[in-house]
N, C-alpha and C positions, 0 to 999 in steps of 0.2 A: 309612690307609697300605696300600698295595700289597705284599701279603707273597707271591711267588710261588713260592715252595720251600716254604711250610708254615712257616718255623723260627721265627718268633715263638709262632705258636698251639700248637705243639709244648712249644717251651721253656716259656709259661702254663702250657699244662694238666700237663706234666709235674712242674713246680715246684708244684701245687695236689693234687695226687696223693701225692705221695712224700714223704715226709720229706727234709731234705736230710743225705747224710753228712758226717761230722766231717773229710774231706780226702778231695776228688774227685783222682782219678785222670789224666794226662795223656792216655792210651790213648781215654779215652771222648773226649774234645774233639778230638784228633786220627782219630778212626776216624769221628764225625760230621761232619770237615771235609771227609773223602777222600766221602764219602758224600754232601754237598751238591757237590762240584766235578763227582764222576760224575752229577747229576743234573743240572748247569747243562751239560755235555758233551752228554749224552745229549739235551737238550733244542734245543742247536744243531747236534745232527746233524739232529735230527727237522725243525727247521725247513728247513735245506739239502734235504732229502731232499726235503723239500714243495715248495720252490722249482724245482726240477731236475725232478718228475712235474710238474708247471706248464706250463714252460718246455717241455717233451718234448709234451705232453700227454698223459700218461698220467691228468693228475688235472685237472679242471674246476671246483671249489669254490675261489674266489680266497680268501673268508671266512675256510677253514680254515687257508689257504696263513698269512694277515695276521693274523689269534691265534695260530699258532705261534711266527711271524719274532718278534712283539711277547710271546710267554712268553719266549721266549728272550732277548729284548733286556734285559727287566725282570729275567730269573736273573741274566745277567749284570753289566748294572748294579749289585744288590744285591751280587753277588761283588766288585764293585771298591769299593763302600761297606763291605764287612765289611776287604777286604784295608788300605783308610786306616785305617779303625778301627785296626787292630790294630799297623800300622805306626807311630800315633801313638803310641799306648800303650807300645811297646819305647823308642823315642825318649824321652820321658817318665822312663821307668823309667829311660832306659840317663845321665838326666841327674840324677838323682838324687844331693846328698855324702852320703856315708856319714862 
């Protein structure tokens, strides 16, 4: 499996590391969302950026230019697999009888 943010080997080793506490905190899971979203942003700047030095010719490596476009596509990607995830999961919940 193609993990290109890191967040699987992260979550591993970090769960193989630590202890887990008695009641995780909201703040952590949301300050690590904003923190993968700015890094799947910042990844499709970087790829535009390469595309446009390309296009200009300021930059001459196509290579570089086609692992970028394709980091980017795959943060993405994963972004829209975590975003069903999670959308499932409320749904789910929100069908729950009490």
């Amino acid at each position: 499996m193609i993990d290109p943010l890191g967040i699987v080997t992260r979550v591993n080793a970090q769960s193989a590391a630590t202890p887990r506490p008695q009641q995780a905190t909201g703040a952590d899971f949301k300050q690590e969302l904003l923190d993968e979203l700015r890094k799947v942003n910042e990844m499709q700047q970087d790829a535009s950026k390469a595309t446009n030095d390309l296009l200009t010719g300021q930059r001459d490596d196509i290579e570089g230019v086609l692992i970028a476009t394709q980091k980017a596509d795959s943060a993405f990607r994963m972004l829209v697999a975590l975003q069903n995830k999670v959308v499932g999961a409320y749904d789910e919940v929100r069908n729950i009888r009490v």
